[in-house]
C-alpha positions in Angstrom: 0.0 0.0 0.0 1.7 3.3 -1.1 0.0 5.4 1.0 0.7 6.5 4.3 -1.9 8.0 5.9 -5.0 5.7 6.2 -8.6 7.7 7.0 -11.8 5.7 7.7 -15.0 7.4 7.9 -17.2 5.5 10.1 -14.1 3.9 11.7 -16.2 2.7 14.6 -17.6 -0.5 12.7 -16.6 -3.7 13.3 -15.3 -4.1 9.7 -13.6 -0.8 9.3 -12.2 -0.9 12.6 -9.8 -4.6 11.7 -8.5 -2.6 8.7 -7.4 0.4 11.0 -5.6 -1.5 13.0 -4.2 -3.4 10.1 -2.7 -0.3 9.3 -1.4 0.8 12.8 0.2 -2.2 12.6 2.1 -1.4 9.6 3.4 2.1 11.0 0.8 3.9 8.9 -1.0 7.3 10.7 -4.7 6.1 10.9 -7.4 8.3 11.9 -11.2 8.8 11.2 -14.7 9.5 11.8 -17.8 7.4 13.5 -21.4 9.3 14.8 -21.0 8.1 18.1 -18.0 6.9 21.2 -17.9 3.5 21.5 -15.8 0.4 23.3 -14.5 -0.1 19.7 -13.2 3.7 18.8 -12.2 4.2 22.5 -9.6 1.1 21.7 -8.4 2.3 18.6 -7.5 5.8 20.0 -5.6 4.1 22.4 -3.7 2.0 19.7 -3.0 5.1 17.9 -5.7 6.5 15.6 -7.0 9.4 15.9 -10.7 9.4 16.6 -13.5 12.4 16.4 -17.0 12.5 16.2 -18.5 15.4 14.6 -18.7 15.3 11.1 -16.8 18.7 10.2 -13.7 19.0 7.6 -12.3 21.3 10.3 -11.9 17.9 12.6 -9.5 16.3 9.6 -5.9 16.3 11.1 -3.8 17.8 8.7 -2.1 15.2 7.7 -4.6 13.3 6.0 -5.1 16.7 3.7 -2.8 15.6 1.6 -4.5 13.4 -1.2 -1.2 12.2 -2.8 -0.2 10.2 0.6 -4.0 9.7 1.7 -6.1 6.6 1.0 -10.0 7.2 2.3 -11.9 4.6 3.1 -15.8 4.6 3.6 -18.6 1.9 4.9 -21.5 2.4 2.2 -23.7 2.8 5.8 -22.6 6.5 5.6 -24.9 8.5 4.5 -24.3 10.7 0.7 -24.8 13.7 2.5 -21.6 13.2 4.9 -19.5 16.5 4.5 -16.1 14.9 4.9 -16.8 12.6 2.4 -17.7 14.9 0.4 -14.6 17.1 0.6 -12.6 14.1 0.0 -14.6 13.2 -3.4 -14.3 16.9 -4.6 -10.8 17.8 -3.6 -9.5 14.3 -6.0 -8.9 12.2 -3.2 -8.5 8.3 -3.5 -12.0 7.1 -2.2 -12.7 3.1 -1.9 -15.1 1.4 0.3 -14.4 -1.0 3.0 -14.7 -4.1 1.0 -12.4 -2.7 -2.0 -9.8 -2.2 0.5 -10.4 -6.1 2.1 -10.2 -7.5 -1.4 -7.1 -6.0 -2.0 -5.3 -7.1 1.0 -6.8 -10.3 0.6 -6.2 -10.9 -3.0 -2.9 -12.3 -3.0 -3.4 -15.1 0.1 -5.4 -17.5 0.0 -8.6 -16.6 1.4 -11.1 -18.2 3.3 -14.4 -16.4 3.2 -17.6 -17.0 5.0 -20.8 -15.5 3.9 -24.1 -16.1 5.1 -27.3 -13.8 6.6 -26.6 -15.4 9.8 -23.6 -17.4 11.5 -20.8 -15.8 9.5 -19.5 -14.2 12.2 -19.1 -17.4 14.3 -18.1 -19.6 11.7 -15.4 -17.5 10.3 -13.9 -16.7 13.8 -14.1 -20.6 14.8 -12.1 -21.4 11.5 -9.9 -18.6 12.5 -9.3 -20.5 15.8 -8.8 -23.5 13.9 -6.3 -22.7 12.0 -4.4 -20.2 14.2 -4.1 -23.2 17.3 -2.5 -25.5 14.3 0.5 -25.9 12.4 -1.1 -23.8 9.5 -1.5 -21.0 11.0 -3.6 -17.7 9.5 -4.5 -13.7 9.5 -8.1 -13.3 9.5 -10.3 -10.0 9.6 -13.4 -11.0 12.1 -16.7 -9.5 12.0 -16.8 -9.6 16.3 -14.2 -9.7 18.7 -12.7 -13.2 19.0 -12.5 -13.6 23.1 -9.9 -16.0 23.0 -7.7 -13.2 21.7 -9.3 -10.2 22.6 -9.7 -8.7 18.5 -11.1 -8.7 15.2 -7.7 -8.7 13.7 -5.3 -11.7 14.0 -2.0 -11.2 12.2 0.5 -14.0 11.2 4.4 -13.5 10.3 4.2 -17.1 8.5 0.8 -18.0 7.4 -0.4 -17.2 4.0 -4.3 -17.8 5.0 -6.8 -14.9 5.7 -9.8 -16.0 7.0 -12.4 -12.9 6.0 -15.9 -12.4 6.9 -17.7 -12.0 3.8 -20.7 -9.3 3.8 -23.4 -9.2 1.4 -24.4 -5.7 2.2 -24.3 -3.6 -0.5 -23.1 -6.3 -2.5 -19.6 -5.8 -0.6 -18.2 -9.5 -0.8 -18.3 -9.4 -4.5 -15.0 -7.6 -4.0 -13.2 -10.8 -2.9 -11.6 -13.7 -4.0 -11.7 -16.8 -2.2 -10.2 -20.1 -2.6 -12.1 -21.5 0.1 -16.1 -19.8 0.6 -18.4 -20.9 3.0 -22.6 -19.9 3.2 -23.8 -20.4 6.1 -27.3 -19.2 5.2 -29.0 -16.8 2.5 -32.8 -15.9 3.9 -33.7 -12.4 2.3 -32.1 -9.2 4.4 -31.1 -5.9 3.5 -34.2 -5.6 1.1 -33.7 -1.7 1.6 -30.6 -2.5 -1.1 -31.7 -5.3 -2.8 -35.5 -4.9 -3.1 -36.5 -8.4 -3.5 -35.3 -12.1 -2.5 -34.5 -13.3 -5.8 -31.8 -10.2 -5.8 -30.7 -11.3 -2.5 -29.8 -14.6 -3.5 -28.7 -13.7 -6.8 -25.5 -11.7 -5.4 -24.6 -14.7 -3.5 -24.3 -16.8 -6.6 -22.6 -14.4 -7.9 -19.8 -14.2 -4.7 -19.7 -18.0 -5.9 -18.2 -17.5 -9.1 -15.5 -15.6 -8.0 -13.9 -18.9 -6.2 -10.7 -18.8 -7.4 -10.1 -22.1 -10.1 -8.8 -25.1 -7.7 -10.8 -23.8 -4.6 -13.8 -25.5 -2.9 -17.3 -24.1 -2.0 -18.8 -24.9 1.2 -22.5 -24.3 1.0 -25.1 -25.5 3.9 -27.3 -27.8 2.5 -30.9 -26.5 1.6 -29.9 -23.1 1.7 -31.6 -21.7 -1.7 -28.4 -20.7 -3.2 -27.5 -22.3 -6.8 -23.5 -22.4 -7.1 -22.5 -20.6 -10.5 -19.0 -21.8 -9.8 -15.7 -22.7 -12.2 -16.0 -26.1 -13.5 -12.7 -26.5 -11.5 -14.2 -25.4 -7.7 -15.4 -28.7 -5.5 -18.8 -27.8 -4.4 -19.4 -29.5 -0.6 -22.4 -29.5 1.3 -22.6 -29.6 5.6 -25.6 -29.6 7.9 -25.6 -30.9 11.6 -27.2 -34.1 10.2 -27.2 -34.4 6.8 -23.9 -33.3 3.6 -20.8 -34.4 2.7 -19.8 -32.7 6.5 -22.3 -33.4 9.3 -22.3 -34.6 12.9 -23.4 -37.8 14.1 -23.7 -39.4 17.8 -24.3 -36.0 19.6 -23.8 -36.2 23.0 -25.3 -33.2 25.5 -25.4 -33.1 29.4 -23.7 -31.5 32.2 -23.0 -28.4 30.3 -21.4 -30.2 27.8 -22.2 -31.3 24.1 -19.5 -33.5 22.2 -20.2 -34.7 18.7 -18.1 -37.2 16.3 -17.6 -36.0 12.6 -18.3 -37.7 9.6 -16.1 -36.1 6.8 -14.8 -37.2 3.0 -11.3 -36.4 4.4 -11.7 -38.0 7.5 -13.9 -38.7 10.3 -12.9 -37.2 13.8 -14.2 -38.7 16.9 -14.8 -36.9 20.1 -15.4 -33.2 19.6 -16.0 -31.4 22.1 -17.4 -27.6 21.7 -16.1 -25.3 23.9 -19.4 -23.0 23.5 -22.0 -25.5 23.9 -24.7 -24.6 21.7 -26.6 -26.8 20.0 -26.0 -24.0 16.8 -22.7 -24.5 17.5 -22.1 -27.7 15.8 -23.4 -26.7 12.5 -21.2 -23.8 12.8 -18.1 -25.8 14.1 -18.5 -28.5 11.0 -18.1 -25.5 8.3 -15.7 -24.6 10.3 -13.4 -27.8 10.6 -14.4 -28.3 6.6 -12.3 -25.1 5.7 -9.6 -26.6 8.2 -9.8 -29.9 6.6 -9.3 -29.0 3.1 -6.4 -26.8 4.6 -4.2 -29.6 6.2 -5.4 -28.6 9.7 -5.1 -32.2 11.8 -7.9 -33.9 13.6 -5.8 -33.7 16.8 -5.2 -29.8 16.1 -8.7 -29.4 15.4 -10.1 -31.1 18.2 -8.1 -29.7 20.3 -8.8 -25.9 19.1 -12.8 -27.0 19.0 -12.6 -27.5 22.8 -10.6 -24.5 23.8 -13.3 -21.9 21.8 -14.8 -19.3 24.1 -16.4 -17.4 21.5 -17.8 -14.5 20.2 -18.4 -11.0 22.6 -22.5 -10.7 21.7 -22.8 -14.3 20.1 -24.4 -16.2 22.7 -22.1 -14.6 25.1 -22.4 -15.6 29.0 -22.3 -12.4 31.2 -23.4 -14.4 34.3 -24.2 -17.9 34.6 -25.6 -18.8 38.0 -27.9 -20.8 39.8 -29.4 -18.0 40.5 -29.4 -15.9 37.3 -28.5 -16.5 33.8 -27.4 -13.5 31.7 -26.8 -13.5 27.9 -26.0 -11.0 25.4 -26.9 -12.0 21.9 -26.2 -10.0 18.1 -28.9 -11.6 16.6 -30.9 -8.6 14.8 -32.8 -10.9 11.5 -35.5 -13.3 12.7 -34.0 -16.5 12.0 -31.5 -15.5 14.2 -33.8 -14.7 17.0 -35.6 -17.8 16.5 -32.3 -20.2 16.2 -31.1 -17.9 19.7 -34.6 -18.2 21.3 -34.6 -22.4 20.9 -31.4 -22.5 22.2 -31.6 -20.9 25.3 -35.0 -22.5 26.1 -33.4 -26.0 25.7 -30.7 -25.0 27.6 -33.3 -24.2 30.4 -36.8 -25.8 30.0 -37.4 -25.1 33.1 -36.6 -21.6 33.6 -38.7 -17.9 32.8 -36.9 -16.3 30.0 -37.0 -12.8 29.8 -35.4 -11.0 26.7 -35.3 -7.2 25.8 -35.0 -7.1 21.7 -33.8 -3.5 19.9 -34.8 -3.7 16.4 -32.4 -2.5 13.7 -33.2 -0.6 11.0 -36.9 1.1 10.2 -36.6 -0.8 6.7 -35.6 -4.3 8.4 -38.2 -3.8 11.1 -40.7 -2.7 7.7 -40.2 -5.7 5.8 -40.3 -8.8 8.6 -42.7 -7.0 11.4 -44.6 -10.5 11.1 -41.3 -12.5 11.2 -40.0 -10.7 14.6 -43.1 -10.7 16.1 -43.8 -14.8 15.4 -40.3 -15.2 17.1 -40.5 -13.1 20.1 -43.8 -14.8 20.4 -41.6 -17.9 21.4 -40.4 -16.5 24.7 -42.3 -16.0 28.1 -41.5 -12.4 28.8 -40.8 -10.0 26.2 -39.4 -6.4 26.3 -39.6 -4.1 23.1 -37.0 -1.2 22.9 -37.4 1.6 20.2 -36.0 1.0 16.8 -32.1 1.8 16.5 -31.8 3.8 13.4 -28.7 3.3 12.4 -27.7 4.5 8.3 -31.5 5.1 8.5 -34.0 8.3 8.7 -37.5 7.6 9.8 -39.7 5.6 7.9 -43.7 7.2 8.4 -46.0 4.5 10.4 -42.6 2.4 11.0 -41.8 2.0 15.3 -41.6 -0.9 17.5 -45.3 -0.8 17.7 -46.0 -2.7 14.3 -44.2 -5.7 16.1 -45.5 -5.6 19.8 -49.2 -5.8 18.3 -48.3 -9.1 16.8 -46.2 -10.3 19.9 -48.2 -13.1 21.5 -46.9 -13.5 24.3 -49.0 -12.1 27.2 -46.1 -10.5 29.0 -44.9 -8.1 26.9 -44.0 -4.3 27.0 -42.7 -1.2 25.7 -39.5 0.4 27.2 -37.5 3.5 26.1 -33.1 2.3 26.3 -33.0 4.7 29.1 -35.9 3.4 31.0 -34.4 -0.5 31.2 -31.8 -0.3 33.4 -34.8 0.9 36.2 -37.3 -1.7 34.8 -34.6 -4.8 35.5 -33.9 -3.3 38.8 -37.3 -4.6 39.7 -38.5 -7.2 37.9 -38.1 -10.7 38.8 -36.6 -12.9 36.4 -34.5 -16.0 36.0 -32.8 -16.2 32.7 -32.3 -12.7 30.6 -31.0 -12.1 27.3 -30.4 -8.5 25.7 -30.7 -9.0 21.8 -29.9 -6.6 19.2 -27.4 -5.3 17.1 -27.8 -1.3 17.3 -26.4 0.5 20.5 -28.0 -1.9 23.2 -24.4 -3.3 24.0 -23.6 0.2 25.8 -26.3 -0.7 28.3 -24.6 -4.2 28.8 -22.2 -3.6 31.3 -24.7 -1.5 33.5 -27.3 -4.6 33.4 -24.7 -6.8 34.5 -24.1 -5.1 37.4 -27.6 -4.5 38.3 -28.6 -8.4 38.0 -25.4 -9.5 40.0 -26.3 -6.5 43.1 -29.3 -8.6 42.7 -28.7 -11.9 42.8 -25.5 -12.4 43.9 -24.3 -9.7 46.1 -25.6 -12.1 49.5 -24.4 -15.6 47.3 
């Protein structure tokens, strides 16, 4: 990369903010723009970049004013309107998105990259894990923060794998070139961009023609995807039942679920998951297939499968009691509610589950009302926060209320963000789940405290 000076504007998001530090970690000056402060941007200021938050061309350090040693780089989820873009575009400085930038790191490794509506971001930071605890080794640019290393970025001074989470918004992953692709899923989202299903699931045949010659696609069988690959790409198929890759003899009890492997390459006996959620084994058999086509070893990858904690706001544990459960959870589509919702209630059958949802997006919460609604309708106790905007401006007759009408669940309510925290100070519960993927994770750390002053304060 000739450049420099690296500026992202909306720096803050979870894909923007690997690249920055990709780039701090080459020496480069790195600084940029996001709306809002968060955990993420108060990290990167103090790895080096430079950070503000109003968008104003008099907040641009002056070093990235020069466009001859200045790369910008933009998320399409900022606005056309945004001034500093703007400046940037008129005053003939190099302007790429996010997902230009990816593909062009990514281009000359070989690159493993998982797509999917749902379950990207796990699978592609378990094969991370896989390959990073084995012999092969990998970088990899995460769509959450990988708890056993504390990042979204893992960097490797021998590997010549990158493990890259592919995202269909905005058609970004048609940037890259894998050798190895994984789909994890492909039910309709983003129909804001896309404007119909058949679109949706166009784009991701289309991300599977750009499998490099030689390479392998990894595709969940009965997703409604139709490969359009090279005659020279291996097409496999996984499920936690049924495909080339599936599980069999599951074993679940005492907070434990181990599973054997049946695989073309070879069968692995004995896997244990170190996040034991039933979702989890799909997810760890695309997983181990990327790692099995790579050389990775059944010992390696048994052992890396057990030692797994996980994804911060992917199933994620805050406090697990006797006395109170707590989990934070990204999911933000339906399905992923749904999968979420199943799984904790066969985790505890016996137990009240009470989960506060924050829709995302006025033209997500538009198009599956119906969808969210059926799934929340799953759960005993049910707690509705406003809609978290996001990109978005207001869409007329489009609030929380169009879902909470179709909830039927008898307990249910309405609650503003900054009313919760009071709200959980009082009301009895057993197991709690915040879901969402807009700004409800600020709010985590507060509830946490507030349940254990609760519960376990006296224990």
């Amino acid at each position: 990369m000739e450049y420099n000076n690296i500026y992202f504007i909306g720096i803050g998001g979870i894909g923007m903010s690997n690249l920055a530090r990709y780039f701090l970690s080459k020496n480069k000056k790195v600084g940029g723009y996001d709306r809002t402060e968060t955990l993420l941007t108060e990290t990167l200021s103090k790895e080096g970049a430079l950070v503000h938050y109003e968008d104003s061309i008099t907040q641009i350090p002056d070093h990235f004013k020069d466009k001859n040693d200045t790369l910008i780089v933009f998320t399409p989820a900022v606005p056309a309107s945004h001034s500093e873009l703007n400046w940037f575009k008129d005053n003939g400085f190099k302007v790429i998105k996010r997902a230009q930038l990816l593909g062009e790191i990514t281009r000359s490794s070989k690159a493993i990259c998982i797509a999917g509506t749902h379950g990207k971001t796990t699978v592609s930071s378990m094969t991370a894990h896989l390959f990073r605890q084995s012999h092969v080794d990998c970088n990899a640019f995460l769509g959450g923060i990988l708890k056993n290393y504390d990042t979204n970025l893992l960097l490797s001074g021998k590997s010549n794998v990158t493990v890259a989470e592919a995202d269909e918004y905005d058609r970004s992953f048609h940037w890259l070139t894998p050798e190895i692709a994984i789909i994890t899923s492909a039910d309709p989202d983003h129909l804001d961009i896309y404007g119909d299903e058949q679109s949706y699931r166009e784009s991701f045949e289309k991300f599977t023609s750009l499998i490099k010659p030689g390479g392998h696609l990894i595709l969940k069988k009965g997703v409604a995807v139709t490969p359009n690959v090279n005659d020279r790409v291996k097409v496999w198929t996984y499920s936690e039942n049924e495909g080339d890759f599936h599980a069999e003899n599951i074993r679940s009890g005492n907070g434990e679920t181990v599973f054997d492997l049946v695989s073309p390459i070879e069968n692995i006996q004995d896997i244990s998951l170190g996040v034991p959620v039933r979702i989890n084994i799909e997810n760890g058999i695309a997983a181990i297939a990327a790692a099995q086509l790579s050389g990775v070893t059944a010992e390696e990858i048994r052992r890396a499968m057990s030692s797994f904690e996980g994804v911060r706001r992917r199933f994620d544990y805050r406090i697990k009691s006797n006395q109170i459960v707590y989990i934070d959870d990204y999911a933000h589509h339906p399905n992923e509610l749904k999968a979420a919702i199943e799984s904790i209630k066969s985790l505890y059958p016996n137990k009240k589950v009470t989960a506060v949802f924050q829709p995302h997006l006025y033209s997500r919460t538009r198009d599956f009302a119906n969808e969210f609604a059926s799934s929340l309708s799953l759960l005993e106790d049910v707690i509705l926060l406003d809609i978290y905007p996001a990109r978005e401006l207001p869409l007329e007759g489009v609030t929380s209320q169009i879902i909470f009408e179709k909830i039927t669940t008898a307990e249910k309510l309405l609650c503003s963000k900054n009313e919760l925290p009071e709200l959980i100070k009082n009301k009895p519960m057993e197991v709690f789940v915040t879901f969402g993927a807009g700004d409800i994770d600020r709010l985590v750390p507060e509830i946490e405290k507030i349940l254990r002053d609760r519960y376990l304060s006296k224990v």
